[in-house]
N, C-alpha and C positions, 0 to 999 in steps of 0.2 A: 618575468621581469626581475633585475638584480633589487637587494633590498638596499634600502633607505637609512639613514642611520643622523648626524648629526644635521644634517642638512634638510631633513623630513620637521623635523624636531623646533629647528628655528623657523623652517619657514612657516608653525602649526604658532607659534608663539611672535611671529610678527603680524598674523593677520586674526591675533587674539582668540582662536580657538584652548589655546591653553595658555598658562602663564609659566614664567620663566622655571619656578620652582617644580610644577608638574613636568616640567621639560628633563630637568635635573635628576631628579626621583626618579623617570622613566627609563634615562640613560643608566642611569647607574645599577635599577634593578636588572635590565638590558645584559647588561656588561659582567654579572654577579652571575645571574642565571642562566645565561647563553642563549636566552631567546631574541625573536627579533625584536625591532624597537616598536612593530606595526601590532603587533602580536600582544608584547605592555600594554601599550595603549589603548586598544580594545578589553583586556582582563580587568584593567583600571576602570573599563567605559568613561574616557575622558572623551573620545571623540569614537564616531560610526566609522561605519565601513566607506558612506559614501565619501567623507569630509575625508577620510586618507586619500583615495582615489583622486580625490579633486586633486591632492595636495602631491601626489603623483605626477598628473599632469601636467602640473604649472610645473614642476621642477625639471620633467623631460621633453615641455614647451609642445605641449602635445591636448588639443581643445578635449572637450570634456561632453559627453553628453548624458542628461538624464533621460532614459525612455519613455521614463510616465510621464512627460509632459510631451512625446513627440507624436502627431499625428501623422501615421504610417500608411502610403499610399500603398494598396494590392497588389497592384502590377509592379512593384519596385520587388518586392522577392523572387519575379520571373528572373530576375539578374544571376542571381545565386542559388541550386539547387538548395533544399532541404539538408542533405546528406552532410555539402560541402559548412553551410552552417552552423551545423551540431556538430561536427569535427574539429573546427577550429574555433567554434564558438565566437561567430560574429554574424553580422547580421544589417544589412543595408538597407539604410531609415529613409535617404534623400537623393536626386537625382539633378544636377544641372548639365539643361542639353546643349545651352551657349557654349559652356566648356570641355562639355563629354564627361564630368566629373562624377564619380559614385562615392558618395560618402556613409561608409561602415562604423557601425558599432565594432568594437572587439576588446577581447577580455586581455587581449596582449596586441596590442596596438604598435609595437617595436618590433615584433615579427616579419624583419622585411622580405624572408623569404614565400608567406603567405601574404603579402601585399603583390610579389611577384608574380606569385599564380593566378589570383584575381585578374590581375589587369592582364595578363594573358588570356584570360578563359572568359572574359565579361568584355574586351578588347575596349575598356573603358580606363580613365583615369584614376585611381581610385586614393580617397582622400579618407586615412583613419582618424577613427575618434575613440577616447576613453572612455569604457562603461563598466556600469555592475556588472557581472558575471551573472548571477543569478537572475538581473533585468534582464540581459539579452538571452537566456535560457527559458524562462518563462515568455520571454516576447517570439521570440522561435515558438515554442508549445501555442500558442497561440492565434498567430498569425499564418502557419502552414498549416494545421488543422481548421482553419476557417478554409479550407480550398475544398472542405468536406462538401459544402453546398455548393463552389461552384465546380467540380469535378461532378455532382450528381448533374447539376443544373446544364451541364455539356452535354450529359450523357442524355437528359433530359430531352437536349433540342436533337440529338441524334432518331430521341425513338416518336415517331409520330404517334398521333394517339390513334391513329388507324391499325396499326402494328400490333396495339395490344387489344385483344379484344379475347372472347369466353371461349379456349381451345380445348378438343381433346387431348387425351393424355397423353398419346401419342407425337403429336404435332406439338405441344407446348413444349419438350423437351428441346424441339429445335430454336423456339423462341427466346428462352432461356440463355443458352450458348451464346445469342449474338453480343457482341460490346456494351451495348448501352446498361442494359441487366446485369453483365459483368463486373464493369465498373459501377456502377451503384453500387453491387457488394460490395466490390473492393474497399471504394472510399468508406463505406460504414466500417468494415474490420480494421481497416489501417487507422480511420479517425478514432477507434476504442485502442488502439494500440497507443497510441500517441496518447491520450490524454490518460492512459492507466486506469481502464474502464475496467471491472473484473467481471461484469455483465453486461450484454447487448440484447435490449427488446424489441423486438417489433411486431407492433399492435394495430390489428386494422379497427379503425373507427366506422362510422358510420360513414362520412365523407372523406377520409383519408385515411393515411397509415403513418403514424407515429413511433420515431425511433428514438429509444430514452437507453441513455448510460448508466449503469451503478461507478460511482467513483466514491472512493470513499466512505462506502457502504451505502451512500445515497443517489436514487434515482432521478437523472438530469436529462429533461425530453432538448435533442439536440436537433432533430430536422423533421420535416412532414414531407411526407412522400403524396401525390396524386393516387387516388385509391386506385384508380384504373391500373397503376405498376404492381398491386400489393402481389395479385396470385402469381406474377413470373420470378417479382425477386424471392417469395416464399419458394416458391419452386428450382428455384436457382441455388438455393441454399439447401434446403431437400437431397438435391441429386449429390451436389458437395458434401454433404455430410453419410449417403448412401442409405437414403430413407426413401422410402415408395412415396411416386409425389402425386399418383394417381388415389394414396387412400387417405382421404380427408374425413372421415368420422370419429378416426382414435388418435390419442394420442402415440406419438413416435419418438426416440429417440438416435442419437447417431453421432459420428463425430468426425472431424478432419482436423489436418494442418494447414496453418496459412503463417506466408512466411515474408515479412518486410524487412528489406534489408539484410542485415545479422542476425534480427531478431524473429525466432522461427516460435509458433505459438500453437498450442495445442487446445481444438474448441469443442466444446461438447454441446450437441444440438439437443433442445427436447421441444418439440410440435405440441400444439393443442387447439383443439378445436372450439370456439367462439360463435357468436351467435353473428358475427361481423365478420366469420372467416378464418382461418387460422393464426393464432400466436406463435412467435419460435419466442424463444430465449437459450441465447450462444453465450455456455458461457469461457471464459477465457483462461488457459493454462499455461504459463511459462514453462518451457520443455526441458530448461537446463537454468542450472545458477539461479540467482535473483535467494536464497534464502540468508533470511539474516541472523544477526548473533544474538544472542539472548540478552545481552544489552540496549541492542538496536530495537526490540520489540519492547522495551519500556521495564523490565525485571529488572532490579536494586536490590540493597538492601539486605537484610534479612531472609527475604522470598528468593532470594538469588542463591545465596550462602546456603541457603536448605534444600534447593533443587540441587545444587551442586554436588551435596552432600550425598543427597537421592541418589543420583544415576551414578556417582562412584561407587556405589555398592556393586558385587557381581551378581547377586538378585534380587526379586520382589517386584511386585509392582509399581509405578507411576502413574498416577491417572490427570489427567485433564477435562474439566468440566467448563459447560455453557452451551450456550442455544444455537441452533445452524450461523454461520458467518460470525461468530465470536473470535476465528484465530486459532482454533484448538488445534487442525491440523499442521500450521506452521509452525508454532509453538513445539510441539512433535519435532519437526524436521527439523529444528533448530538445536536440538538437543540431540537428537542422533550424527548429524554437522560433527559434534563437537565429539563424539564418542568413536566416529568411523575411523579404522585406521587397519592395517592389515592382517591386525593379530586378531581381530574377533569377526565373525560370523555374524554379519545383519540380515535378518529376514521383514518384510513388512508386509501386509495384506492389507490393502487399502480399495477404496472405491467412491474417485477412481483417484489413478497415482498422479497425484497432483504439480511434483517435479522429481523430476528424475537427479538421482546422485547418486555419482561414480563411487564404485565399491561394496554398494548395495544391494539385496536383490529382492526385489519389488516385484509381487507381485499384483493385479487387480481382480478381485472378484468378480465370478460371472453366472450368478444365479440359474441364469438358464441352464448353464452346464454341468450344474450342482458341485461350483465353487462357490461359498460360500463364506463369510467368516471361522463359523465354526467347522467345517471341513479342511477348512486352507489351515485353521490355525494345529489340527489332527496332523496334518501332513507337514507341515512346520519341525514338528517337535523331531519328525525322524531325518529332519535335516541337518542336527547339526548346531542348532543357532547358539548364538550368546548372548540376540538382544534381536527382540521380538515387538515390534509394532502390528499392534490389530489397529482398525480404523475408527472402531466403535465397539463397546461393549452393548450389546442391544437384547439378548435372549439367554436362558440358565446355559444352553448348551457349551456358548461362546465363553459366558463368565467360567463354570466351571473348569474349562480347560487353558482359562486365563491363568486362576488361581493355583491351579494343577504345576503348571509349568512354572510357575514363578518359585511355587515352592521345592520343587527339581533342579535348581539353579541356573533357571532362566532370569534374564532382565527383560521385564515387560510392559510397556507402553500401551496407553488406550486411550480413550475417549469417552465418556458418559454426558449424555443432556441432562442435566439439572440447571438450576439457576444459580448457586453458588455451591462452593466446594464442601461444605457441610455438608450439604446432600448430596453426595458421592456415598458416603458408609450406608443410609439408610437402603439408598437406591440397589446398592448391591445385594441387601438381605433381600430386597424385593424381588431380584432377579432369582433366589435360591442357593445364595452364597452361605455357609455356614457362619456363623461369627465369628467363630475360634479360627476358621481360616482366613479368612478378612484382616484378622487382627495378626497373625503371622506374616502374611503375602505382603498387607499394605507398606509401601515408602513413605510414600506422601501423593497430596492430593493439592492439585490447581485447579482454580476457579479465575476466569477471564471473560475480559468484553473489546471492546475497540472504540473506541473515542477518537474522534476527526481533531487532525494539530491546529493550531491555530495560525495561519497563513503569514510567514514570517514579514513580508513585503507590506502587507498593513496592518501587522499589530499597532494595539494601541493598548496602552493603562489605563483603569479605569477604576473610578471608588464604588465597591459595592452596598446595594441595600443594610440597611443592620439588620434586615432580618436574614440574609444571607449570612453576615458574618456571623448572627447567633447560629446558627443552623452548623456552619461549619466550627464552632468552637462546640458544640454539643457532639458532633462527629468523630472530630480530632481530637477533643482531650487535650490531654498534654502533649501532641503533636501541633496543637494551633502554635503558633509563632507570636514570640513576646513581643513584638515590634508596634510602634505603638499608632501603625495606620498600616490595613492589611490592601494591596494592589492587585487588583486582578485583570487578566486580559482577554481580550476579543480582536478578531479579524474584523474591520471596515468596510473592507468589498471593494474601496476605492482608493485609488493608489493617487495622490493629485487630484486633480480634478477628473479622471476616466478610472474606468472600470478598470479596477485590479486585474492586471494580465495571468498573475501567479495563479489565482483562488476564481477565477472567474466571475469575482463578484459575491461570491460565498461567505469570504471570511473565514477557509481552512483549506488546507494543501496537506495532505500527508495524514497516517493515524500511527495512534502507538494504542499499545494494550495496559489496562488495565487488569490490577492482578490483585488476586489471593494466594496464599500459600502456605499450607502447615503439616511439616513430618507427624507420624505419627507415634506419638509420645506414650509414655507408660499409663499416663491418666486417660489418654484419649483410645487407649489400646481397650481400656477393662468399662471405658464406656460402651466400645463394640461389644466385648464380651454379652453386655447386658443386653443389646439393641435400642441404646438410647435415641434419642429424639434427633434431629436435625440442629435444635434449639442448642438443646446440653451440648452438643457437640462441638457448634460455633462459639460459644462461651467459652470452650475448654480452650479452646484454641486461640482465642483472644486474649486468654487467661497466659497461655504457654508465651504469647508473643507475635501472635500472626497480624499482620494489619489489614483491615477488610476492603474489598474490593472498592467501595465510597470513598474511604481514607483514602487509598493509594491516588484515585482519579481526585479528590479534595487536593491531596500534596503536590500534582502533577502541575492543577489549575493556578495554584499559588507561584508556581517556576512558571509559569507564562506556556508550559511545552499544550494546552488544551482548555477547554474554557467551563466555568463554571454549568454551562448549560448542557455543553456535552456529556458532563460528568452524571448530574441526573437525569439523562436521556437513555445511559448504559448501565447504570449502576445503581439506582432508585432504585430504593428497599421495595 
């Protein structure tokens, strides 16, 4: 849509959203800085996203609709596939049959070349309306993944319960192949596609079988299956992932592709055996793209500035610290991102390669075949590299020839579980690292966690306890903020009166990480010397300027981007 300019401005200040003088201000910073006038407006927060929008429509005489107040009939999205939706990002709320009329949401409602296709392909009349963008993206997300249950509930009335019953292993492979079991899969993998699930469970209870999502690092039970399905679709997923579906006492692991649309997805199966049957848990891998910049994962600041500093060196090590699903391997990938280019040699050993990027070469360790970290990282060294990702430092063998090569003038990248980045130097003397080589090899060292955003669609501001705000001025220090009432935010779950389409009712859509970060300094070099504490170490460090991983998600909570509760849910001492 063309932009708006003096005309946006009066008609904001004739229906008293702003006054004449903020109109004036606007214009002129506008006209000074070369931004748009929609653009001021929002920096200033004189008016929201929605009250422009409104003010859009009135002026190109084009109706307006809010999603969170529209009760959306099911059968109205049989009109318009999925695909065509997310493409042009609109989305069909109402239906009059008197007229033949379909009336769409859309984010560009002036597109009369996509009003043309519609009424061609829906051979309906079709009548646009103006909407949030990110209303009708999340009411999309929402309302075609509800077809999860009735896509199973189809497939449901396809399979009699006579069909399934106690097969051998022979004969249940045929069971499996039919439709009904198919699509069950199906709709489970594509509904974890769509809602950005990074794990899919499925759990036979006593009377049924329950399928729960990880989103967001938390687990969300989305449908019940009739237990009489569990062993075919178990088995249905078995044979797709190329695991024996006849042996049910061990556990198994395995893996396939599944591919919706554009988006082609790499899933790793691992079986386990229950006292109700067997468990899977699939978990989900982007095959290409999707990594983001080291901005985009929540790094500022200082912590930013010193990491930067890190990997421009052409050796030593980086290490990255915290617990399984902290973000440590992305975090990784985001920093090699930034480093790939044709003049240096990337090698990585991971497990398993969790996205693929062009120019790299990745390999995955395979135990059985006696690749291992520290084999792969042996055979590494005679290839060549200039920047070396292991996956995990875990045994003396692996560190040793970490430290080996860093100090050879390798660049090299890893991993360590600790709980914060302090305990990276102790953990390495633990492994049988020397000091004196520790204190040469090391860069610097991150410590990270992930904390859930807080759901942009229903934030709300809110006064916190004073013992909260004591707690966060005992934290922060002289980073607490002089202002003289501290605001903090939370998601509501409901958007209007119905359940928030974005956050599902949660009150968060999206994470960022939470961070520590500290080079390693001359003082903190001769505390390794000694093998000081975890204690001494974090002190030094706090002392040199690191800000700790509390602070960071404290600062984060205060900008509205995460909530006070998240922060000590990941980051409690």
């Amino acid at each position: 849509m063309p932009a708006l300019t003096q005309e946006l401005l009066d008609l904001l200040v004739k229906e008293n959203r702003i006054t004449k003088e903020q109109a004036d201000g606007v214009y002129l910073e506008a006209m000074n800085s070369g931004d748009q006038i929609e653009a001021v407006l929002l920096k200033k927060h004189l008016v929201n996203e929605e009250d422009l929008l409104k003010a859009r429509a009135t002026i190109y005489n084009i109706p307006f609709v809010s999603l969170s107040t529209v009760a959306f009939s099911p059968e109205l999205i049989n009109y318009i596939p999925e695909a065509v939706a997310r493409k042009y990002t609109l989305l069909p709320f109402e239906f009059d049959e008197t007229t033949n009329t379909l009336s769409v949401a859309m984010a560009d409602p002036l597109d009369s070349q996509v009003i043309d296709f519609l009424e061609k392909k829906t051979d309906k009349s079709i009548r646009s309306f103006m909407a949030m963008k990110e209303d009708i993206i999340s009411s999309i997300n929402n309302l075609y993944t509800q077809h999860l249950g009735e896509d199973v509930s189809k497939a449901l009335e396809e399979s009699a319960p006579s069909e399934i019953k106690t097969y051998e292993a022979g004969h249940l492979s045929e069971v499996i192949r039919e439709a009904p079991i198919a699509q069950i899969v199906s709709a489970i993998l594509e509904q974890a596609i769509r809602i950005r699930a990074s794990d899919v469970h499925i759990e036979p209870q006593q009377t049924e079988t329950r399928v729960r999502y990880r989103i967001d690092g938390i687990l969300q039970e989305r449908l019940l299956l009739p237990r009489r399905l569990h062993e075919a679709v178990i088995s249905r997923i078995k044979i797709l992932g190329d695991m024996k579906i006849d042996e049910k006492r061990i556990p198994q692991d395995g893996r396939f592709n599944f591919k919706m649309g554009t988006e082609e997805i790499d899933l790793r199966v691992s079986s386990l055996p229950t006292v109700h049957g067997e468990k899977i848990v699939m978990r989900l891998l982007k095959k290409s793209g999707g990594v983001p910049s080291l901005q985009e994962l929540g790094l500022r600041g200082l912590a930013l500035k010193h990491l930067e500093t890190s990997i421009a060196r052409p050796h030593g090590i980086i290490l990255v610290t915290g617990p399984t699903g902290s973000g440590k391997t992305t975090t990784l990938y985001s920093v090699l991102s930034t480093l790939n280019n044709a003049r240096v040699n990337i090698m990585t050993l991971e497990d398993p390669v969790e996205y693929q990027i062009d120019g790299v070469n990745q390999v995955q360790i395979n135990p059985a075949a006696g690749l291992t970290f520290a084999t792969g990282l042996r055979s590494f060294l005679r290839q060549d590299p200039n920047i070396i990702l292991v996956g995990e430092i875990r045994d003396k063998e692996t560190t040793d020839l970490a430290v080996q090569a860093a100090l050879t003038g390798h660049l090299v990248f890893s991993t360590l579980h600790t709980n914060n980045a302090s305990g990276a130097i102790p953990r390495l003397i633990d492994l049988g690292a020397e000091p004196f080589l520790i204190a040469s090899a090391l860069n610097c060292v991150a410590g990270q966690r992930i904390a859930r955003r807080v759901c942009p669609t229903c934030k709300e501001e809110y006064t916190p306890e004073p013992q909260i705000i004591e707690d966060m001025k005992t934290v922060l220090g002289p980073l607490f903020p002089k202002t003289p009432a501290v605001k903090l935010f939370r998601g509501k779950g409901i958007s209007g009166e119905t359940q928030c389409a974005t956050c599902a009712g949660t009150g968060y859509s999206g994470r960022i990480g939470v961070f520590e970060l500290f080079p390693i300094s001359d003082a903190i070099s001769k505390l390794t010397l000694s093998s000081s504490t975890m204690q001494a170490i974090e002190k030094q460090a706090v002392t040199d300027g690191m800000i700790t991983m509390k602070q960071d998600g404290y600062l984060k909570a205060l900008e509205g981007i995460t909530s006070i509760e998240e922060v000590l849910r990941v980051a409690q001492d």
